[in-house]
TORKE-198418 format. One record per residue (C-alpha): residue number from 1; residue in three letters; x, y, z. Coordinates in Angstrom, 2 decimals. Layout:
REM TORKE-198418
<site resi="NUM" resn="ala" east="X" north="Y" up="Z"/>
...
END
This chain:
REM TORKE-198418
<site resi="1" resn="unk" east="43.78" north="-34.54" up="35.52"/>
<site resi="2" resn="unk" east="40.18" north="-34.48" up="34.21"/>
<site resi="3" resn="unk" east="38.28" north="-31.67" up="35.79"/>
<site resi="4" resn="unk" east="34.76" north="-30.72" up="36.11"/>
<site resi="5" resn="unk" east="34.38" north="-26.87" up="36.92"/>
<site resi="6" resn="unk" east="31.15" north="-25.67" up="37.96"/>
<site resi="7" resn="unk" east="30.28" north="-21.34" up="37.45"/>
<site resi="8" resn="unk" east="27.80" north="-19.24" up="35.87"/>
<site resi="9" resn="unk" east="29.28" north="-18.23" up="32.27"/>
<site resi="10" resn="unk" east="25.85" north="-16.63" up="31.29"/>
<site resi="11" resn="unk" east="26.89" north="-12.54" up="32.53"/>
<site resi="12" resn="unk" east="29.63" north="-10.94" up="33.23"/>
<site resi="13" resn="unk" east="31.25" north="-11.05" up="36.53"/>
<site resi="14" resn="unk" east="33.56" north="-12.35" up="38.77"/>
<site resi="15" resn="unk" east="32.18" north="-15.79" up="38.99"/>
<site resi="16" resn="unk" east="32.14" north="-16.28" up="35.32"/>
<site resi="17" resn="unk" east="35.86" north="-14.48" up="34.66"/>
<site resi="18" resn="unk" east="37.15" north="-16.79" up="37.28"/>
<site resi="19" resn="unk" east="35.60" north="-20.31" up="36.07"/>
<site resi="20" resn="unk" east="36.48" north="-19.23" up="32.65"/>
<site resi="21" resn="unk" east="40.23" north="-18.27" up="33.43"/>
<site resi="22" resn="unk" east="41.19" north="-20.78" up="35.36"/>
<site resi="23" resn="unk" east="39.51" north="-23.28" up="32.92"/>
<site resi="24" resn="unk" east="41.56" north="-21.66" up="29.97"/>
<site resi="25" resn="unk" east="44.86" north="-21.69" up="32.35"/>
<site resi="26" resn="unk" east="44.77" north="-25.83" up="33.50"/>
<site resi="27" resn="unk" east="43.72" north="-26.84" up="30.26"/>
<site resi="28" resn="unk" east="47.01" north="-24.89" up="29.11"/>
<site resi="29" resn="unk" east="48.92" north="-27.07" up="31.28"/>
<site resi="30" resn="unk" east="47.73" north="-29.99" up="29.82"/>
<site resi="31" resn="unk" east="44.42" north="-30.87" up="31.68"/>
<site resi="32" resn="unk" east="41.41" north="-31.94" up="30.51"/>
<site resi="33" resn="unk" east="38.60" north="-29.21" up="31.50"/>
<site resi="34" resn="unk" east="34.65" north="-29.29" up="30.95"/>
<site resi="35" resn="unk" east="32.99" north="-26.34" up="32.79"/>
<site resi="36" resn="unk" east="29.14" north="-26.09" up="33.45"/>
<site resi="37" resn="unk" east="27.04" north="-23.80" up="33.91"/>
<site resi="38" resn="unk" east="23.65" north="-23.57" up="34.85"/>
<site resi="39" resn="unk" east="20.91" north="-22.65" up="32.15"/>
<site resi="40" resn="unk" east="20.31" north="-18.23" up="31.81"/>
<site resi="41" resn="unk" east="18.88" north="-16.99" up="35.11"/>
<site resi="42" resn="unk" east="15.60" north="-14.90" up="34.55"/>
<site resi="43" resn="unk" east="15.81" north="-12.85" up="31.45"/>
<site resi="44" resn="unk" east="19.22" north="-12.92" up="30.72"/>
<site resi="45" resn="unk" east="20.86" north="-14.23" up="27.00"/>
<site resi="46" resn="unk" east="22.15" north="-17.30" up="25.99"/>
<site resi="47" resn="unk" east="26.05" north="-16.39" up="25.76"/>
<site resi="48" resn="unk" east="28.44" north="-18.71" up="25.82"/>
<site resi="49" resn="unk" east="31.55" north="-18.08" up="25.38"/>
<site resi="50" resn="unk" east="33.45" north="-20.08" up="22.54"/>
<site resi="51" resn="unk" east="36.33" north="-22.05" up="23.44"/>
<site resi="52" resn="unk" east="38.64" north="-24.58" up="21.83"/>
<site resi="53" resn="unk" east="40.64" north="-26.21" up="24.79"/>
<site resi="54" resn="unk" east="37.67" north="-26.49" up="27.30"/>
<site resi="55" resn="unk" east="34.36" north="-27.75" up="26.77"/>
<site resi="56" resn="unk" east="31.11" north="-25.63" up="27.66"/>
<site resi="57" resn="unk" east="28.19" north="-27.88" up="28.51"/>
<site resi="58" resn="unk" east="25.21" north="-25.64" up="29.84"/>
<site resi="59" resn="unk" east="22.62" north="-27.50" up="32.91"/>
<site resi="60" resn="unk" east="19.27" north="-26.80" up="32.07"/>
<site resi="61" resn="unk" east="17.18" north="-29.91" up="32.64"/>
<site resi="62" resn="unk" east="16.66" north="-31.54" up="36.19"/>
<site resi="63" resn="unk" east="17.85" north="-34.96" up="34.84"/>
<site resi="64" resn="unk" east="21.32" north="-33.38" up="34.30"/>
<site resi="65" resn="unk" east="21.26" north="-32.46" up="37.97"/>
<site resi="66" resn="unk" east="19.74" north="-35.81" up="39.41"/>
<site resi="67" resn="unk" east="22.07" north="-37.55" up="36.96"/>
<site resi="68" resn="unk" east="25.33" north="-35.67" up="38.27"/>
<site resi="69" resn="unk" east="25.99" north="-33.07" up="34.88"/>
<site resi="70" resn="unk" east="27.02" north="-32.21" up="32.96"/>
<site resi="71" resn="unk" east="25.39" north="-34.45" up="29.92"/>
<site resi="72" resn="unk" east="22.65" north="-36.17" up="31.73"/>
<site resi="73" resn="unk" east="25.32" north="-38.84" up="32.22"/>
<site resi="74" resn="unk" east="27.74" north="-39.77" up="34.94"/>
<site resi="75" resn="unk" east="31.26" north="-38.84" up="33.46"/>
<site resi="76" resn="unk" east="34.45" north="-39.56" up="35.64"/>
<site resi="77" resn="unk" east="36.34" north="-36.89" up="36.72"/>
<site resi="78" resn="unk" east="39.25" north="-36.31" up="38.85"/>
<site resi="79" resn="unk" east="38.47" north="-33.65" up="40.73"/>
<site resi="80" resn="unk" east="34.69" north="-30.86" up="40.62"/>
<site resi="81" resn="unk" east="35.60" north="-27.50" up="41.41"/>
<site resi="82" resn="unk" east="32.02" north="-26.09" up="42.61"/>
<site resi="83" resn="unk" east="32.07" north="-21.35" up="42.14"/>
<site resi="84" resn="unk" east="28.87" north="-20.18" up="43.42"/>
<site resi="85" resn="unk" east="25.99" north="-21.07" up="45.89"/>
<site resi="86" resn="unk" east="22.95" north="-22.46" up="44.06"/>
<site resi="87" resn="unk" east="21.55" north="-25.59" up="44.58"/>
<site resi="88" resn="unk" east="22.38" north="-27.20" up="40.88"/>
<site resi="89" resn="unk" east="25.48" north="-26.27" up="41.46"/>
<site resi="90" resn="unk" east="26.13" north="-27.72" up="44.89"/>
<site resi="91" resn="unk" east="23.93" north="-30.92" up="44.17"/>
<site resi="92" resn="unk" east="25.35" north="-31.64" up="40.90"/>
<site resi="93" resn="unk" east="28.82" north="-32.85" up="41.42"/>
<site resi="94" resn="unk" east="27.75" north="-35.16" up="44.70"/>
<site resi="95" resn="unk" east="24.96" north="-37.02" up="42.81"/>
<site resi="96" resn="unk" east="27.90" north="-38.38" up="40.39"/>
<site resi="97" resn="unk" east="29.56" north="-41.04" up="42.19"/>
<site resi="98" resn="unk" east="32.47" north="-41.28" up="39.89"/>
<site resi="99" resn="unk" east="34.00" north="-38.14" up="40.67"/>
<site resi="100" resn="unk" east="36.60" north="-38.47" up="42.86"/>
<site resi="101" resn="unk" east="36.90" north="-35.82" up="44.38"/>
<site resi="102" resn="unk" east="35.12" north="-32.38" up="45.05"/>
<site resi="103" resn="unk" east="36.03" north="-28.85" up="46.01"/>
<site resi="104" resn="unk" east="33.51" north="-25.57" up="47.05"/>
<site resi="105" resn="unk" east="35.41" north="-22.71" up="46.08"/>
<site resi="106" resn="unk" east="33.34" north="-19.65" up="48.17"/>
<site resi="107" resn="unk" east="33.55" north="-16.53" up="46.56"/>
<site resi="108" resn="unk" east="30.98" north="-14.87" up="48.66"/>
<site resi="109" resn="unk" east="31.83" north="-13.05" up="52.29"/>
<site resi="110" resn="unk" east="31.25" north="-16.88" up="53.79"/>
<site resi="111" resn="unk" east="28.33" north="-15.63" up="55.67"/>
<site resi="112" resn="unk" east="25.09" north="-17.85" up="55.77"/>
<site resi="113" resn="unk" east="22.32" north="-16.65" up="54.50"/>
<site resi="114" resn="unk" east="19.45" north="-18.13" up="56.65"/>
<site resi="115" resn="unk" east="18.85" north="-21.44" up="57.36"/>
<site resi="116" resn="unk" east="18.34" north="-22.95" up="54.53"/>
<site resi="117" resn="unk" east="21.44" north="-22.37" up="52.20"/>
<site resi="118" resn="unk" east="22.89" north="-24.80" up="49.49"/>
<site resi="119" resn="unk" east="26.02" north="-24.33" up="50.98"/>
<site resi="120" resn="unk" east="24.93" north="-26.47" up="53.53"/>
<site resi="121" resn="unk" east="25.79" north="-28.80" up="51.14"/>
<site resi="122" resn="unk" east="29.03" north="-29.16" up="51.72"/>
<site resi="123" resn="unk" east="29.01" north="-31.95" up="54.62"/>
<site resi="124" resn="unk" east="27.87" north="-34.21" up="52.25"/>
<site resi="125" resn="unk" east="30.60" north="-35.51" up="49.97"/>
<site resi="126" resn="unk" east="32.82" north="-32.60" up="49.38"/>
<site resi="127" resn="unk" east="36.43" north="-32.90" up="50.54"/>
<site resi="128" resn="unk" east="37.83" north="-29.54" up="50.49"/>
<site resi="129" resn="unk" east="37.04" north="-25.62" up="50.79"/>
<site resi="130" resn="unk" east="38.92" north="-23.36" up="49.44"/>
<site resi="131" resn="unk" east="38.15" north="-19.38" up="50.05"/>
<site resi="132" resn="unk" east="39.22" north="-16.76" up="48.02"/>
<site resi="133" resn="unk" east="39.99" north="-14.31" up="51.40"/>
<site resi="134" resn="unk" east="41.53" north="-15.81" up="54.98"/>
<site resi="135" resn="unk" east="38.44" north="-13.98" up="56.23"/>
<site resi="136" resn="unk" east="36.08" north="-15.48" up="53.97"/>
<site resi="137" resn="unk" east="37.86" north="-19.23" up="54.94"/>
<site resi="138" resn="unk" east="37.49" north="-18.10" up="58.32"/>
<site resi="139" resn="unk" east="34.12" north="-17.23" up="58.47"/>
<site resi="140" resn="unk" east="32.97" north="-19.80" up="56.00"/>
<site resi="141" resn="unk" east="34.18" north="-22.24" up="58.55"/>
<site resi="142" resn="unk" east="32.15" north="-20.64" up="61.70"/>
<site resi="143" resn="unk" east="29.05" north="-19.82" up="59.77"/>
<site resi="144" resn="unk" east="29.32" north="-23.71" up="57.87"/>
<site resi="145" resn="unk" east="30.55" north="-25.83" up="61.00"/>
<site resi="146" resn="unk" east="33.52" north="-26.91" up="58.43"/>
<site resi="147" resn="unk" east="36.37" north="-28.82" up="59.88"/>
<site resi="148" resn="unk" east="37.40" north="-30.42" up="56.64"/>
<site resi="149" resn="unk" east="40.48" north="-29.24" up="54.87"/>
<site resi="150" resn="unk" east="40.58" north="-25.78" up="53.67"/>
<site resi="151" resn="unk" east="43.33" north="-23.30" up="52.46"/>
<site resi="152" resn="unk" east="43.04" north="-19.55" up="51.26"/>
<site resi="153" resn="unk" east="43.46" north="-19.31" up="47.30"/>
<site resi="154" resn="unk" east="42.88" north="-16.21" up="45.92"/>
<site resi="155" resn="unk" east="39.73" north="-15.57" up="42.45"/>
<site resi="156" resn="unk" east="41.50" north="-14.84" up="39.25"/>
<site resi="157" resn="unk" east="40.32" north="-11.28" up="38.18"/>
<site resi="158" resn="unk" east="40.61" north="-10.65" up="34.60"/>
<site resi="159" resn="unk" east="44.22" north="-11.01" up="33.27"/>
<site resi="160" resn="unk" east="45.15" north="-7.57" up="32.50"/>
<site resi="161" resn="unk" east="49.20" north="-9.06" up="31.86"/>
<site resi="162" resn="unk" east="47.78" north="-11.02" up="29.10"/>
<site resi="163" resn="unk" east="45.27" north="-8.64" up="27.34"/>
<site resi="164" resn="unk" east="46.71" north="-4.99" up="28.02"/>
<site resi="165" resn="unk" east="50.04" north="-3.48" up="27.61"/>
<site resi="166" resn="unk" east="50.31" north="-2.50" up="31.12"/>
<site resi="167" resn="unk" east="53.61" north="-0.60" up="30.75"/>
<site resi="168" resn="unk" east="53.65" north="2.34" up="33.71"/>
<site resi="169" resn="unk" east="54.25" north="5.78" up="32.49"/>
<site resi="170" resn="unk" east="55.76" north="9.00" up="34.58"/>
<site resi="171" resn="unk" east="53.22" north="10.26" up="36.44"/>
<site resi="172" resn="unk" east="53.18" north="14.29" up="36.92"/>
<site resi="173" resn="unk" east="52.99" north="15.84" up="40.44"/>
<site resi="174" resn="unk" east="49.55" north="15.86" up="41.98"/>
<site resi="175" resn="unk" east="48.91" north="19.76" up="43.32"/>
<site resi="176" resn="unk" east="46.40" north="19.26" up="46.88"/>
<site resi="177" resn="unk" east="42.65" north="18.49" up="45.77"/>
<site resi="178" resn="unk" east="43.67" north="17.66" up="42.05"/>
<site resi="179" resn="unk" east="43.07" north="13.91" up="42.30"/>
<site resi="180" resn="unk" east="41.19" north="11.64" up="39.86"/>
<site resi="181" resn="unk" east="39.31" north="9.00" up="41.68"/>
<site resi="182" resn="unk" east="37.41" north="5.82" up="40.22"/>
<site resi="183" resn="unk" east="35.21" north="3.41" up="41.19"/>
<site resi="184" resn="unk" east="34.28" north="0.41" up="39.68"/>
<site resi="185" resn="unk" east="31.28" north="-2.29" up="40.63"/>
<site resi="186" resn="unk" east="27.87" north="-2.91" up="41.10"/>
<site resi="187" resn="unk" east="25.65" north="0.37" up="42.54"/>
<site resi="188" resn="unk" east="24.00" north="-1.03" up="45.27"/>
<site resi="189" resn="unk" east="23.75" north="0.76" up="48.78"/>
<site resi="190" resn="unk" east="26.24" north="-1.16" up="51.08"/>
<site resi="191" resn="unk" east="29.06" north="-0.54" up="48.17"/>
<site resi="192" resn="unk" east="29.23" north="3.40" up="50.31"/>
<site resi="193" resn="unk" east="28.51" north="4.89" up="47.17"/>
<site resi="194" resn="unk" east="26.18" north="7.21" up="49.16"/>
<site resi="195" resn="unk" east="27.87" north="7.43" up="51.92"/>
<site resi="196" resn="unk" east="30.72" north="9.04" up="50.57"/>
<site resi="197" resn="unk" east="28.62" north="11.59" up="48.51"/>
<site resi="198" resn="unk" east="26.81" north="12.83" up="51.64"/>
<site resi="199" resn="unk" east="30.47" north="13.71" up="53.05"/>
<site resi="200" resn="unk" east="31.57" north="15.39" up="50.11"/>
<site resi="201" resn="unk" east="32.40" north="18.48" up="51.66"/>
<site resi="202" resn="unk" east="35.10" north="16.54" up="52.98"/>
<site resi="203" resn="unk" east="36.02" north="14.27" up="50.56"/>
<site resi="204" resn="unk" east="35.87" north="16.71" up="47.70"/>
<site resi="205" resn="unk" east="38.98" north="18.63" up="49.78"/>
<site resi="206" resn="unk" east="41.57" north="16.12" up="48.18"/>
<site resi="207" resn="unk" east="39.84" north="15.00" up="45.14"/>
<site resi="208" resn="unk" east="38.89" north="16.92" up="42.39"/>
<site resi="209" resn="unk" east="36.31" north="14.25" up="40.28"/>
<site resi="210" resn="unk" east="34.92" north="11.03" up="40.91"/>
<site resi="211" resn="unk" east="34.06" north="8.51" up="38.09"/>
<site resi="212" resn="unk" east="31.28" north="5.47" up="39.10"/>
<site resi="213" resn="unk" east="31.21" north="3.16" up="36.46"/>
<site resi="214" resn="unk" east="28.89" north="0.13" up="36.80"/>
<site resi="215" resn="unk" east="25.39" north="-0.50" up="36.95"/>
<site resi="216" resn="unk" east="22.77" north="-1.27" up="39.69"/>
<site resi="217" resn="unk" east="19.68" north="-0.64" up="41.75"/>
<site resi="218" resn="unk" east="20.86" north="2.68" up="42.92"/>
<site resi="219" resn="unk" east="21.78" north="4.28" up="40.18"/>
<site resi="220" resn="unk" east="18.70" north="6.37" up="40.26"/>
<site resi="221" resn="unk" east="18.98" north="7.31" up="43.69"/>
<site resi="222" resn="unk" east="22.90" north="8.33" up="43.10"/>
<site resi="223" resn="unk" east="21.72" north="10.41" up="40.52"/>
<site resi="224" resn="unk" east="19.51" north="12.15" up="43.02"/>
<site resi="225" resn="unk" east="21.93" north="12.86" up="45.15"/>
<site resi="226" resn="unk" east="24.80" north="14.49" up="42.81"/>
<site resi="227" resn="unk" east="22.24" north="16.76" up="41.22"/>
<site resi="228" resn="unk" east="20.47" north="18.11" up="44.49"/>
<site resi="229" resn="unk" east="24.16" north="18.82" up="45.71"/>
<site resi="230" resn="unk" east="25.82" north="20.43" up="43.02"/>
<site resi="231" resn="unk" east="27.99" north="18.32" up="42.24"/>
<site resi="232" resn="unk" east="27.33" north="17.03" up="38.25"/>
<site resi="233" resn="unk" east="31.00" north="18.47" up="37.51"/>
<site resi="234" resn="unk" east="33.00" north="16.64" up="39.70"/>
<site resi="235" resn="unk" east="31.19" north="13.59" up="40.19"/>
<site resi="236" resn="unk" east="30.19" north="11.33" up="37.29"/>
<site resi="237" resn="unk" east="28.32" north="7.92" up="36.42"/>
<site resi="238" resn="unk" east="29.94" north="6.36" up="33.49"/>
<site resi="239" resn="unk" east="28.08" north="3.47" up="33.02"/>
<site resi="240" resn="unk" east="29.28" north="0.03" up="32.24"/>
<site resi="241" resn="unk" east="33.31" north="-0.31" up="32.20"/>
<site resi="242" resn="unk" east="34.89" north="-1.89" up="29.03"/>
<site resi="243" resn="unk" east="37.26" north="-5.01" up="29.38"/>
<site resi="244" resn="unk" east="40.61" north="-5.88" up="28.42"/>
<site resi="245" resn="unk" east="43.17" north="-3.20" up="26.63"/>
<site resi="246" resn="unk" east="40.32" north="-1.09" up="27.30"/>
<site resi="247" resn="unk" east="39.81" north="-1.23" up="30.43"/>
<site resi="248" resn="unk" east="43.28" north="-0.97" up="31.61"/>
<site resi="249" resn="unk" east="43.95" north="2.54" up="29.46"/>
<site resi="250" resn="unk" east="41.01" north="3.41" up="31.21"/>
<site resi="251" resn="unk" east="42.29" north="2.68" up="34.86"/>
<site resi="252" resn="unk" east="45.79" north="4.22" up="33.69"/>
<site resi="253" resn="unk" east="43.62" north="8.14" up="33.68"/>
<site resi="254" resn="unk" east="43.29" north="7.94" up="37.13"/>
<site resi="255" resn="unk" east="45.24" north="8.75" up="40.54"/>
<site resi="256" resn="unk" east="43.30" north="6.35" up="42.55"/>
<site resi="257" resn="unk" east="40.30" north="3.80" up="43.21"/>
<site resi="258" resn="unk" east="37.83" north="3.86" up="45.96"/>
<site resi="259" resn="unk" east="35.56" north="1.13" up="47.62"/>
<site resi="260" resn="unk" east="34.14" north="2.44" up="50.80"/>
<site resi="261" resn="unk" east="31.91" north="-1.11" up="50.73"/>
<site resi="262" resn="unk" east="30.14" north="-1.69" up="54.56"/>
<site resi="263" resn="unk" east="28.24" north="-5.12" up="53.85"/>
<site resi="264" resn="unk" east="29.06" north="-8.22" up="52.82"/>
<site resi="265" resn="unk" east="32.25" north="-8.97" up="50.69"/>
<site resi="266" resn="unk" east="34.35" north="-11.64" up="49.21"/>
<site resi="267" resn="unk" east="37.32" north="-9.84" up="47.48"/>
<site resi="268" resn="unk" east="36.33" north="-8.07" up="44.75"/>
<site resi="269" resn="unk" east="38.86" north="-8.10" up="41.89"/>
<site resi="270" resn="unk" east="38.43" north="-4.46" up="40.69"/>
<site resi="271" resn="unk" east="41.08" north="-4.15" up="43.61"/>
<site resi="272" resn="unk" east="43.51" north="-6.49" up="41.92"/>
<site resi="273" resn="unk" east="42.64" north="-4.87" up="38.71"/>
<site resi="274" resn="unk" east="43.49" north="-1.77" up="40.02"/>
<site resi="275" resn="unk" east="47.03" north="-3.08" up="41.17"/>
<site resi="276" resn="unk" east="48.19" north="-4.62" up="37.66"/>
<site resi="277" resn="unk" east="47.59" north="-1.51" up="36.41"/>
<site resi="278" resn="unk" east="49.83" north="0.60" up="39.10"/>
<site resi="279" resn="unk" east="46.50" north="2.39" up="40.50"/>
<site resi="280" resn="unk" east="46.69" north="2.51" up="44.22"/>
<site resi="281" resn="unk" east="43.17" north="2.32" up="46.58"/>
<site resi="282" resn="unk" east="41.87" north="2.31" up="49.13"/>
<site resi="283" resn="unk" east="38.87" north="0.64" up="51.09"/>
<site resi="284" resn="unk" east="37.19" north="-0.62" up="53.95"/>
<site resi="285" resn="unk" east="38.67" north="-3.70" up="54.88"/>
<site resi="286" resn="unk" east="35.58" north="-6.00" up="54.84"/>
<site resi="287" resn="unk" east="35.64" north="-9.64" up="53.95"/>
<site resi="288" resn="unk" east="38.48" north="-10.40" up="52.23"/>
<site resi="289" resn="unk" east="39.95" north="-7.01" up="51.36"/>
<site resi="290" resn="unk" east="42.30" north="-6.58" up="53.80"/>
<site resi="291" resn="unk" east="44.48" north="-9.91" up="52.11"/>
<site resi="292" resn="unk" east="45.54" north="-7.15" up="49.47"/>
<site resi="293" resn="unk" east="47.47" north="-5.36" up="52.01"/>
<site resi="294" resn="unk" east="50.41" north="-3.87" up="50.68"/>
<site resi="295" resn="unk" east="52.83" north="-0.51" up="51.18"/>
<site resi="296" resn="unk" east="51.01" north="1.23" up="48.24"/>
<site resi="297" resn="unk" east="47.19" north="1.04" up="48.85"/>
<site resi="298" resn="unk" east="45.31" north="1.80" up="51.92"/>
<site resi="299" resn="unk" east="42.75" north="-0.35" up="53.75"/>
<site resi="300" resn="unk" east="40.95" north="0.19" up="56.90"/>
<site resi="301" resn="unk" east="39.87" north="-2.65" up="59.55"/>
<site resi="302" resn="unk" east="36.40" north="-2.64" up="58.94"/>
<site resi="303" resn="unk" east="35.36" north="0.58" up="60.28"/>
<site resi="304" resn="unk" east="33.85" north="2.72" up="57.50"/>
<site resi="305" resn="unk" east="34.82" north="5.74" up="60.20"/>
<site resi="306" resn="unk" east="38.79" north="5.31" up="59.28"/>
<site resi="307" resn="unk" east="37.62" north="5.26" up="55.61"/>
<site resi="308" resn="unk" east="38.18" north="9.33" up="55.10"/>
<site resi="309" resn="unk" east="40.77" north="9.31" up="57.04"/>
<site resi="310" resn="unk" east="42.34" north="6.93" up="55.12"/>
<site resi="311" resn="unk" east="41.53" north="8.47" up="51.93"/>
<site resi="312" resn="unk" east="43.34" north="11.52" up="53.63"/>
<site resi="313" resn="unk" east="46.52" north="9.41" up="54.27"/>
<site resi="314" resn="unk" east="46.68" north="8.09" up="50.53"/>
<site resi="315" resn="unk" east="45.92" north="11.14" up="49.14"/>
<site resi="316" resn="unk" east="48.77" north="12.87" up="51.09"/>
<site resi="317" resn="unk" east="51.32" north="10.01" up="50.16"/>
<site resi="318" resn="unk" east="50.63" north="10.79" up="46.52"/>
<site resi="319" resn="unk" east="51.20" north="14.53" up="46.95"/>
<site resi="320" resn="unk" east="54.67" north="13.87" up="48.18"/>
<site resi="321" resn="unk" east="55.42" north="10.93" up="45.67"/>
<site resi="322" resn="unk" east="55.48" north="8.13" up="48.29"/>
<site resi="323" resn="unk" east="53.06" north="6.04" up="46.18"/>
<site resi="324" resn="unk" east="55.92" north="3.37" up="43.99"/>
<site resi="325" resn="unk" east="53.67" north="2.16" up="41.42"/>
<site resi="326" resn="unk" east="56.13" north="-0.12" up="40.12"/>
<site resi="327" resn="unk" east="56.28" north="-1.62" up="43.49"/>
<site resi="328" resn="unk" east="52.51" north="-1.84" up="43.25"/>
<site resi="329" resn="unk" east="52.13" north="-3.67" up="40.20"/>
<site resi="330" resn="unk" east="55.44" north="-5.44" up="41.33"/>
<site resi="331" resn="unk" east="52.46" north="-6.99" up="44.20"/>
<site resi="332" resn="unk" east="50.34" north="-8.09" up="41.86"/>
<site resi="333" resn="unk" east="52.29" north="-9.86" up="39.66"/>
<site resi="334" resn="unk" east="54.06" north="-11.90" up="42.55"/>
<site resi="335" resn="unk" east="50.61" north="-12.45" up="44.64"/>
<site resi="336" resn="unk" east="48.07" north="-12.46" up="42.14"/>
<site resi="337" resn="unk" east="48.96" north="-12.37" up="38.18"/>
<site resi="338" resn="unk" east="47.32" north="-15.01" up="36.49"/>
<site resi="339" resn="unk" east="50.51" north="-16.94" up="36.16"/>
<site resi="340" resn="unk" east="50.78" north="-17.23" up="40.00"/>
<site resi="341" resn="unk" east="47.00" north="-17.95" up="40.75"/>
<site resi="342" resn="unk" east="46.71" north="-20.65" up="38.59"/>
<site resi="343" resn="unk" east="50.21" north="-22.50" up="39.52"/>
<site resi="344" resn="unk" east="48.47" north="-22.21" up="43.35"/>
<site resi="345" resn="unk" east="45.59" north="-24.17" up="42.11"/>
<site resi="346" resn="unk" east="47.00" north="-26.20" up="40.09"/>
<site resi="347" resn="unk" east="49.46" north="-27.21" up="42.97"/>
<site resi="348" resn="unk" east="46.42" north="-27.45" up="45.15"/>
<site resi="349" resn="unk" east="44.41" north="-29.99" up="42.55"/>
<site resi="350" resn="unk" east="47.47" north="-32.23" up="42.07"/>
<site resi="351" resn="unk" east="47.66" north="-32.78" up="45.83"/>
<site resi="352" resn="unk" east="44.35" north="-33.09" up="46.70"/>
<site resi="353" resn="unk" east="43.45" north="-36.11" up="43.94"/>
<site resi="354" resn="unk" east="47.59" north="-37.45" up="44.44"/>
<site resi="355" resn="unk" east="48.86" north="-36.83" up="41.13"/>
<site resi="356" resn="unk" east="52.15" north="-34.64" up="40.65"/>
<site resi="357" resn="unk" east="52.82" north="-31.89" up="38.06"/>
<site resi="358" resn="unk" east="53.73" north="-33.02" up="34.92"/>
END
């Protein structure tokens, strides 16, 4: 196949490390891949990554959208794979009549926002939606009025089996309120961030320190918060998280990961993340969360008020050593490694343009 993906390669993120990944993993299996990207957004660099089995053309001129990207000329393509919701992305691929045929991939919650949203877009000459959560298929489809084809395939996080050694070691008995929790993502109110601090009293009974690493609007107001309640030694903001080898030593430290999010969600791959590496979580099951159900993790139905309650219920499990991390990472390997995600889309692209796998 010749394939035209369409994602934001210009920050880090899970747009850009799924464009990029699955690029890297169809052009492995013998596809030809272009991916582009639209021009830096506000202040940000001009980083592109380097690579030498799929070409990188960045959309910064008008006539490259009006002229169907990604050169400012009409190439043919077998199939445009459209991550993300702005309008050069959306418009692109339908104002290039040789492509045959064209996919939105929604890795958003699937709500609209407003009336006026590219994704709107979609009625007009796309033939398939794919959404990285069966909630965010389902509500894509009531929010979009989409009654075209669609199937659930979940966003490639970053490929810890390729980059890490990710080899579990014994873990020592956990004595009551000596957990180490993370958390890892963007600091923005309706991640619970705040939320949980303010019920410290009774969070703090089963875990001994918190770690926040990421960046965002509220880091200020977090801040704020720890100092005025005493709590700079057990609850820490570490900044921006390495990647890779890194990252997954990193996530090894710790007993468990926490995402008590309350707004809008796709499926944020920190969860997935947390799985290659053995870590069980647990989080509100928003948008497409609750599609990492398994034995090991815990995830509410929505309500932030079974949050604690299932924080409680983890944290007991891994007291009495009910928590099979090998079983865990077992999960993600099966559901969600690399490997599997990108023989699901491949599979999916071959069928949808009629070609079989090589």
């Amino acid at each position: 196949m010749k394939l035209l993906l369409v994602g934001y390669l210009h920050s880090e993120g899970g747009v850009k490390n799924h464009t990029l990944w699955l690029a890297r993993g169809l052009a492995a299996r013998g596809h030809t891949v272009t991916v582009a990207t639209p021009g830096p957004i506000g202040t940000e660099p001009y980083d592109l990554p380097q690579e030498d089995s799929v070409r990188i053309v960045n959309v910064e001129t008008i006539g490259q959208v009006v002229r169907g990207y990604p050169t400012g000329t009409p190439e043919a393509f077998d199939c445009a794979v459209v991550v993300g919701t702005g309008w050069k992305s959306m418009l692109g691929p339908l104002l290039n009549r040789r492509i045959k045929k064209r996919v939105f991939f929604e890795v958003m919650s699937g709500a609209r926002n407003g009336k006026i949203d590219p994704r709107m877009l979609v009625h007009y000459g796309y033939d398939a939606l794919v959404g990285q959560g069966r909630p965010v298929e389902a509500l894509f489809k009531k929010s979009f009025g989409w009654t075209g084809p669609s199937i659930t395939i979940p966003a490639l996080s970053d490929p810890l089996e390729l980059v890490a050694d990710l080899t579990l070691l014994p873990k020592t008995a956990r004595a009551p309120g000596s957990l180490k929790a993370c958390y890892f993502g963007r600091l923005a109110p309706h991640k619970g961030l705040g939320w949980l601090i303010e019920r410290w009293d009774i969070v703090g009974q089963d875990i001994a320190t918190l770690d926040i690493w990421g960046s965002g609007p509220q880091d200020a107001e977090l801040r704020a918060m720890i100092a005025e309640r005493g709590l700079d030694g057990r609850i820490r903001l570490c900044g921006r998280f390495p990647g890779g080898a890194d990252y997954a030593a990193l996530l090894h430290t710790y007993d468990l990961e926490i995402l008590p999010t309350y707004g809008a969600e796709g499926a944020p791959l920190v969860l997935l993340e947390a799985m290659a590496c053995g870590v069980p979580f647990v989080a509100n099951g928003v948008g497409g969360i609750p599609d990492y159900g398994n034995m090991d993790c815990r995830i509410t139905s929505g309500n932030l008020d079974e949050f604690l309650p299932a924080l409680r219920s983890l944290a007991n499990a891994l007291y009495a050593d009910e928590i099979d991390h090998a079983r865990l990472q077992r999960h993600y390997l099966e559901h969600f490694s690399y490997k599997a995600l990108c023989d699901r889309w491949e599979a999916f692209l071959l069928d949808l343009v009629g070609e079989t796998r090589a």
